[in-house]
C-alpha positions in Angstrom: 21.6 6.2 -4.7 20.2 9.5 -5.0 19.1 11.0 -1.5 18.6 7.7 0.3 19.8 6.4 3.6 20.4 2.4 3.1 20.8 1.7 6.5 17.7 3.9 7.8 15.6 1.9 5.6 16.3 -1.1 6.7 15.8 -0.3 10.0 12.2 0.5 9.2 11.3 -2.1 7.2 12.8 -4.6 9.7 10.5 -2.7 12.3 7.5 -3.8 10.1 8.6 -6.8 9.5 9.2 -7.5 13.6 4.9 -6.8 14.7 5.6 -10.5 13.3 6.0 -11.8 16.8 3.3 -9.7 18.6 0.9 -10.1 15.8 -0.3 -13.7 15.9 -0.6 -14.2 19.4 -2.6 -10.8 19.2 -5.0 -12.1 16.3 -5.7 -15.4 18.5 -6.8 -13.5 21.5 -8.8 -11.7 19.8 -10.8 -14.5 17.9 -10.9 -15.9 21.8 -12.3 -12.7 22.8 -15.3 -13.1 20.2 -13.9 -11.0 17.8 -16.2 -12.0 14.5 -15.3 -9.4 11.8 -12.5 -7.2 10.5 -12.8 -3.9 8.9 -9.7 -1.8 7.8 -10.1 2.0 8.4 -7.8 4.4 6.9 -8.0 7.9 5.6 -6.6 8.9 2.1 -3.6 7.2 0.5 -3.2 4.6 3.3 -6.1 3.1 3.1 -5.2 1.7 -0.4 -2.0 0.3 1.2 -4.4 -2.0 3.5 -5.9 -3.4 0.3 -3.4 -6.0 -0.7 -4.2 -7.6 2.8 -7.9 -7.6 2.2 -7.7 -9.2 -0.6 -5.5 -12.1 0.4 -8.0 -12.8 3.3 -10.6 -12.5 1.2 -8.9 -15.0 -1.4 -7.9 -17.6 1.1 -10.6 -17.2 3.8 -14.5 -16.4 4.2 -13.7 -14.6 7.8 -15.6 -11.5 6.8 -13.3 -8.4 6.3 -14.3 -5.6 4.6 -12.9 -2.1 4.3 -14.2 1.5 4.7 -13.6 5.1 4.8 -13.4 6.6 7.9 -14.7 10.1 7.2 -18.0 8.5 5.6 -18.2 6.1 8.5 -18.7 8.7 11.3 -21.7 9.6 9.5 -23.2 6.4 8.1 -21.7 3.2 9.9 -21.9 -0.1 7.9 -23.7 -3.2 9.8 -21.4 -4.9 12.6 -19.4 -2.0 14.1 -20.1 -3.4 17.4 -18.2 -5.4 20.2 -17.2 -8.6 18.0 -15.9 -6.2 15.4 -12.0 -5.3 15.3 -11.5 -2.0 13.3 -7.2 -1.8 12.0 -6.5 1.8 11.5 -3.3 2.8 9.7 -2.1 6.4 10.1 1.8 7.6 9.6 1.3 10.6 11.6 -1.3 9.0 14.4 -3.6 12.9 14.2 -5.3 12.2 10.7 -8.2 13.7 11.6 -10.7 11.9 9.7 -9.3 8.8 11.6 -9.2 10.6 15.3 -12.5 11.4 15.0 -13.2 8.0 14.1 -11.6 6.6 16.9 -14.0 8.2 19.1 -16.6 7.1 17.1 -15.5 3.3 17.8 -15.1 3.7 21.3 -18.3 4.6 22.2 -19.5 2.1 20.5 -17.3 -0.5 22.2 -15.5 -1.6 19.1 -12.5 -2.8 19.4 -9.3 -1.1 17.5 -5.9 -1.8 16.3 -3.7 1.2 15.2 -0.6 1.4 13.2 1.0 4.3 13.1 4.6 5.8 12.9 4.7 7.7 16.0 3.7 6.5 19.6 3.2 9.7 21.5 0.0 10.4 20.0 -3.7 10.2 19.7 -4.5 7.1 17.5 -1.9 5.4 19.4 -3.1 6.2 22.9 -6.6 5.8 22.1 -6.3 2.8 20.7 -7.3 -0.8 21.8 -4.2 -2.0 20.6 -1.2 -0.3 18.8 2.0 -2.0 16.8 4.2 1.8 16.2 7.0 1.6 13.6 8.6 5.0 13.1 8.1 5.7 9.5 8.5 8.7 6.9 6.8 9.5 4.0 9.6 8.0 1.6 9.4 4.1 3.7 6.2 4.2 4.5 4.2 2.2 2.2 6.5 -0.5 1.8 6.2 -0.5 6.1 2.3 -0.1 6.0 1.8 -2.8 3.3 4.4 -5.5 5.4 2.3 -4.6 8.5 -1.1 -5.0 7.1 0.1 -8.5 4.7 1.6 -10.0 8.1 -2.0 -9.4 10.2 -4.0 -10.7 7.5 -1.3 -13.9 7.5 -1.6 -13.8 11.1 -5.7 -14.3 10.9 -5.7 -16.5 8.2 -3.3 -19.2 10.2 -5.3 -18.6 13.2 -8.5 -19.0 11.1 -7.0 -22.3 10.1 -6.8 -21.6 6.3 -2.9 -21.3 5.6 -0.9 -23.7 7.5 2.5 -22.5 6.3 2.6 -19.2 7.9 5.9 -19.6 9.6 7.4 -20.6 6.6 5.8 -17.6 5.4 7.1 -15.2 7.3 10.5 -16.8 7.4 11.0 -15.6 3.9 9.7 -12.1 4.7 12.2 -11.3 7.3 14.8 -11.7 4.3 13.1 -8.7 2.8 14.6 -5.8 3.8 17.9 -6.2 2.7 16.5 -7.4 -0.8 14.5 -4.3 -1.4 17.8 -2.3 -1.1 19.1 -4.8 -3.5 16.4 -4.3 -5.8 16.5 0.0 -5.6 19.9 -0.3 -6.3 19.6 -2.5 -9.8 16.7 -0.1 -10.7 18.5 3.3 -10.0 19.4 4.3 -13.6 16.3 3.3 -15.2 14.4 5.2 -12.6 17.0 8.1 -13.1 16.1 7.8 -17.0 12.4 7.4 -16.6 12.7 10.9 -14.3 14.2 12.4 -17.2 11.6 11.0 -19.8 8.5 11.8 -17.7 9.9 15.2 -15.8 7.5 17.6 -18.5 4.7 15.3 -18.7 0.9 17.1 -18.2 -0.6 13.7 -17.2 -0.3 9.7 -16.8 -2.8 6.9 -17.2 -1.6 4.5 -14.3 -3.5 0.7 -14.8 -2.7 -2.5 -13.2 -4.6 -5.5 -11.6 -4.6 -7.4 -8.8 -2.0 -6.5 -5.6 -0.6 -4.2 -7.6 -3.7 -2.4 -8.5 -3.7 -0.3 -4.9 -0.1 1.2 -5.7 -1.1 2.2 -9.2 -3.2 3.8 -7.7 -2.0 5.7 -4.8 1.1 6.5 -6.8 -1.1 8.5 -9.0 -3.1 9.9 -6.0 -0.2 10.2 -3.2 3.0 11.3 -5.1 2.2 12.5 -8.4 -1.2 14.5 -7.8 -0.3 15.3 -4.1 3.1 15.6 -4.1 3.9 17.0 -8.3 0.8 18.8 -9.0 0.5 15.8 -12.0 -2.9 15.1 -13.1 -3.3 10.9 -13.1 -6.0 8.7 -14.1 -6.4 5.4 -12.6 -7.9 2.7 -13.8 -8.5 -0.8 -12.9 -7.0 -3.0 -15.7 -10.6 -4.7 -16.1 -11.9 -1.6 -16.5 -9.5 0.0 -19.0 -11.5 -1.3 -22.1 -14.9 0.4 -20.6 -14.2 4.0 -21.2 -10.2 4.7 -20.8 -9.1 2.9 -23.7 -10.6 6.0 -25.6 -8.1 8.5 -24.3 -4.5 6.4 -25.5 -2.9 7.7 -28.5 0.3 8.9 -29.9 2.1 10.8 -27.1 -0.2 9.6 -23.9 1.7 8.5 -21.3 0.6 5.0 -19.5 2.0 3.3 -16.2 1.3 0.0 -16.8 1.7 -2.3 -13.2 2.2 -5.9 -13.2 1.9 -8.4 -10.1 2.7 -11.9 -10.1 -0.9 -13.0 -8.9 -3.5 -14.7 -10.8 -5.1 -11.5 -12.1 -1.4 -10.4 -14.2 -3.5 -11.8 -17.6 -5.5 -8.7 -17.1 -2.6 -6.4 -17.6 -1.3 -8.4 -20.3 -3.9 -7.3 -22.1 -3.6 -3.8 -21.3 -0.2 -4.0 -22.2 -0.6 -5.4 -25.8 -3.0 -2.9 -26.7 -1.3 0.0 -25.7 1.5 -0.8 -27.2 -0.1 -0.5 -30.8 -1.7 3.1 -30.0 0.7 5.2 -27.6 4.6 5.5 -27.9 4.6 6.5 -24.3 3.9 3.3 -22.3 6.2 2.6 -19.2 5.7 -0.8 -17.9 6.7 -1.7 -13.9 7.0 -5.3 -13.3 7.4 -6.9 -10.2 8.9 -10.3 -12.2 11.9 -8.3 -13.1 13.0 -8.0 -9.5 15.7 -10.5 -8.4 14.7 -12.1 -5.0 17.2 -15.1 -4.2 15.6 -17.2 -1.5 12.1 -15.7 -2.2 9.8 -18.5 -3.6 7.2 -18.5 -6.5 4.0 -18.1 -3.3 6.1 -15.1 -1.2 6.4 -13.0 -4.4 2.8 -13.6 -5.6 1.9 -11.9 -1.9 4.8 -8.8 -2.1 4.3 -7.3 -5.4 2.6 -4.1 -4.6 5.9 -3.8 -1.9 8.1 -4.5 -4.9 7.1 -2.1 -7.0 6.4 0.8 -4.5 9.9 0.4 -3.6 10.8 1.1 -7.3 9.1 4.0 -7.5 10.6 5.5 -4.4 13.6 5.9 -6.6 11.6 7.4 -9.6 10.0 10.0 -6.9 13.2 10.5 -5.6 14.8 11.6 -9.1 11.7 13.6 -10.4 11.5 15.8 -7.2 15.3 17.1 -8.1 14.3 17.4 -12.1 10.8 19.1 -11.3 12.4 21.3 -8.5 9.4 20.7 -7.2 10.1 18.9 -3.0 7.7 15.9 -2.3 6.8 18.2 0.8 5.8 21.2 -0.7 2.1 21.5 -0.8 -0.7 23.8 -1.6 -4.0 23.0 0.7 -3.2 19.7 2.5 -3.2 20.6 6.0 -2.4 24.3 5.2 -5.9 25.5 5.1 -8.8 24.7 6.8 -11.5 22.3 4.9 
């Protein structure tokens, strides 16, 4: 596979996949601390990778969760930011400075924190409550940051008492790693191929609905806007017919995202119209990737992991084509604002 290190990968993804046996215990002395509400914190991309989680908690559960920016919090705080409140704060680098500043924010407010991040020596980690570290790079670390934040919201909702089959659960998740090398192996030549088709292209619709909804849209956010200089639209599959539907015709290109949850019907739709109006529509499905051992319940939970470990390999492909590095950037954190 082009530029990609099997066995580093692994190692970070089984490093997510291990806050599995701090996590639970964690959650419970929390709850037996008085800890009442849950709000996930993150700044830019990563906070859509904590959506997934929320939603599951939210689906299964009426423990109230909720999620915010942290930037608009330091300057107007929702209800309940107090001492029964827990406040998750993802970060790859641990000096987001949105989310330091939030940080102190919460502590003098006695609110209780939990930090993820992919580096121990520094400030979110140190500052924090409570910190699970799990070196990470840009190219792992959504699939890490979306297996962290899916194992805490399994690990509330058994302690909450509303999924009983947690161990079960997660014994099918520690299987993971290894298959999502499987899985960017089988899709190497069609992400090589879609690389080539896409390379020129002046912008994408991205769509999808669901868990899968967050990657469609920090793909088009967090690689191809931030990391191509590729103008993207997202759109919310339920939305598409209230405005976007407009722009499709001959020669737009759509990224069209499909889970395996309850909402897929939703991109259905999306995908049988635009496939009578644009000859450009590139479809992503998590149902297409092979999972042996992985049952029907397990993949309805991982799609947005599935598919953002696809797209590694398209990312990975179109930075060669483009001549254009993933790292290279213009304004983000090379001039003040």
């Amino acid at each position: 596979m082009l530029n990609f290190d099997k066995d580093r990968f692994i190692r970070i993804q089984n490093g997510a996949v291990s806050i599995s046996e701090m996590a639970r215990p964690l959650v419970r002395r929390l709850l037996d601390q008085g800890i009442e509400r849950v709000y996930f914190m993150g700044t830019g991309g990563v906070q859509l990778l904590v959506l997934p989680a929320l939603d599951l908690i939210q689906r299964h559960s009426t423990f109230p969760v909720a999620a915010c920016y942290p930037a608009q919090v330091v300057v107007d705080p929702p209800a309940g930011l107090d001492e029964k409140a827990l406040v998750i704060i993802p970060s790859l680098s641990g000096t987001t400075r949105e989310s330091v500043e939030l940080m102190a924010f919460l502590k003098a407010r006695s609110v209780t924190t939990l930090t993820l991040t992919g580096h121990a020596d520094t400030p979110l980690a140190r500052d924090a409550s409570h910190t699970f570290t799990n070196f990470a790079e840009d190219d792992t670390s959504s699939e890490s940051f979306y297996l962290q934040t899916l194992i805490l919201a399994l690990a509330l909702l058994a302690e909450t008492g509303a999924l009983p089959d947690h161990d079960a659960i997660m014994g099918e998740l520690k299987t993971l790693p290894a298959l999502l090398v499987a899985a960017k192996e089988a899709y190497e030549p069609k992400a090589a191929a879609l690389a080539e088709a896409i390379q020129n292209e002046p912008w994408h619709i991205f769509t999808g609905a669901g868990s899968v909804w967050p990657e469609a849209n920090y793909y088009g956010m967090c690689i191809l806007e931030e990391m191509q200089w590729i103008r993207t639209r997202p759109v919310h599959a339920a939305d598409f017919f209230h405005g976007t539907l407009e722009l499709v015709e001959p020669g737009v290109s759509v990224f069209l995202f499909k889970g395996e949850d309850a909402l897929r019907p939703l991109a259905d739709r999306v995908e049988r119209f635009a496939r009578r109006y644009t000859d450009k529509l590139w479809v992503l499905d998590a149902a297409d990737v092979a999972l042996p051992g992985v049952s029907r319940r397990v993949r309805t939970m991982i799609s947005p992991i599935l598919l953002a470990t696809l797209l590694e390999r398209l990312s990975a492909h179109l930075e060669v084509l483009r001549d254009h590095p993933l790292t290279t950037r213009r304004y983000y954190k090379r001039v003040e604002y």
